[in-house]
C-alpha angles and dihedrals in degrees: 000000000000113000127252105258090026091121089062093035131081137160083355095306122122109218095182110109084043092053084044096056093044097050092061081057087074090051095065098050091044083054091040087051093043101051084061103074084058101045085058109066082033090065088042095053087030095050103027090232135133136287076245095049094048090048086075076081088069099036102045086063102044084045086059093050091050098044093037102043102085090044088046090049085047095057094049090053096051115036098020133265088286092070090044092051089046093049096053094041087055088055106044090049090050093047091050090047097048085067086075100065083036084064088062095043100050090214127159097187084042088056090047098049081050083053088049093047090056094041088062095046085053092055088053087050094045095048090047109033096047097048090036087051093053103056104044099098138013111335095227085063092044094112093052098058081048091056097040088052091044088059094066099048085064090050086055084047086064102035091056105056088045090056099037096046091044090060111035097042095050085057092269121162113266086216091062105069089044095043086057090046091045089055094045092047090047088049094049079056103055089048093047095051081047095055125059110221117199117257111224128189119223125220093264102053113109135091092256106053087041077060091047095044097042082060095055098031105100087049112152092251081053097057092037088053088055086052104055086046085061106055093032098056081042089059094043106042086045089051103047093036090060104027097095084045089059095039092056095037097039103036127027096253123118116248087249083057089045092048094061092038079057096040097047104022100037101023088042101061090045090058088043090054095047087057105039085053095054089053095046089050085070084070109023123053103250098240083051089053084046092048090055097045091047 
């Protein structure tokens, strides 16, 4: 019989405050990821541009995952997963608190280089935070911290469009709930780079399975997996960037209506889904799972 704190507990260390701390981490990019879909139809009705136009909120954030992912993995491999985490919680912090002297300005492409700046602080998060999470505990329980930490990210996913929705859309400054979010994440820096977090090796760490793995890296199920990423981030980024555009145009609701209709009932199900699959995978073989959703 497994004890009771053996999924935070390994070689006699509990892991447990450190997973704790990083799971709060999820939560903040799932908020970051959510507020977009609403920042969208606002720049459209703020600057009078185009549904195109309005899409560079989105890109500009992707942009700063694809050209800041390698940068970001070669951070974690060589100082540890800690100065991964405080990088990208320094960037993050700076990109949200640019939006206040964007405010003044009045700047879309100023907005966009601020959305950039985050994107890139959310690449740093991401590389650190799901490998880190993984590790700290026993390695058989490894995808249910995944899992535990994912959770919260969905519940960042809800959390965002409501905010978001319920400021913009009464007349609210943009700059306030980033402000509030620049001055959390800042915070959760200062904590992090207080607090020494273990760290810990994975299985996989030494020079000669990077050799191994560099071999076998570029595998056909590996480039299919990139593939279905891809189309899977592109439908539903395209779906949830758009989704408050079509409610308003298509049905006679508000788009703060439309925003809470996108964080509870969208985002819910998405959170919904995340946990119904976790527990599914404790009876079905994960690339079966995959197979029927596909």
């Amino acid at each position: 019989m497994k004890q009771k704190n053996s999924l935070f507990q390994a070689n006699g260390t509990s892991y447990a405050v450190p997973f704790a701390l990083i799971a709060s981490l999820f939560f903040l990019w799932g908020f970051a990821h959510g507020i977009l879909e609403v920042l969208n139809p606002h720049f459209q009705q703020s600057f009078n541009i185009s549904k195109t136009m309005a899409a560079l909120v989105q890109a500009a954030v992707y942009g700063g995952y694809f050209l800041m992912a390698l940068p970001a993995g070669h951070i974690v491999r060589k100082w540890g997963y800690r100065r991964g985490v405080l990088t990208g919680l320094m960037l993050y912090g700076v990109g949200a608190l640019l939006f206040i002297p964007g405010s003044w300005l009045e700047s879309f492409p100023f907005y966009v280089f601020s959305l950039f700046v985050i994107g890139c602080g959310l690449t740093c998060l991401e590389t650190s935070a799901n490998p880190y999470a993984t590790v700290l505990g026993p390695p058989d329980s490894a995808e249910r911290r995944i899992n535990l930490a994912q959770a919260l990210n969905g519940v960042g996913w809800i959390v965002g469009p409501l905010a978001g929705g319920a400021l913009l859309f009464s007349g609210g400054s943009i700059a306030l709930p980033y402000a509030i979010v620049g001055m959390v994440v800042l915070c959760a820096m200062v904590l992090f780079s207080r607090f020494r977090l273990p760290e810990v090796q994975d299985a996989d760490s030494g020079d000669a399975s990077h050799e191994k793995n560099a071999h076998g890296l570029w595998s056909i199920a590996f480039v299919a997996g990139m593939a279905a990423l891809f189309l899977y981030v592109a439908a539903q980024t395209g779906v949830n960037s758009f989704f408050i555009n079509y409610m308003t145009e298509t049905s006679p609701i508000s788009p703060a209506q439309a925003s809470r209709w996108l964080g509870f009932g969208g985002m819910g199900l998405f959170v919904a889904g995340r946990v119904l699959g976790s527990w599914l995978m404790g009876y079905i073989q994960p690339r079966h799972m995959l197979m029927g959703c596909v």
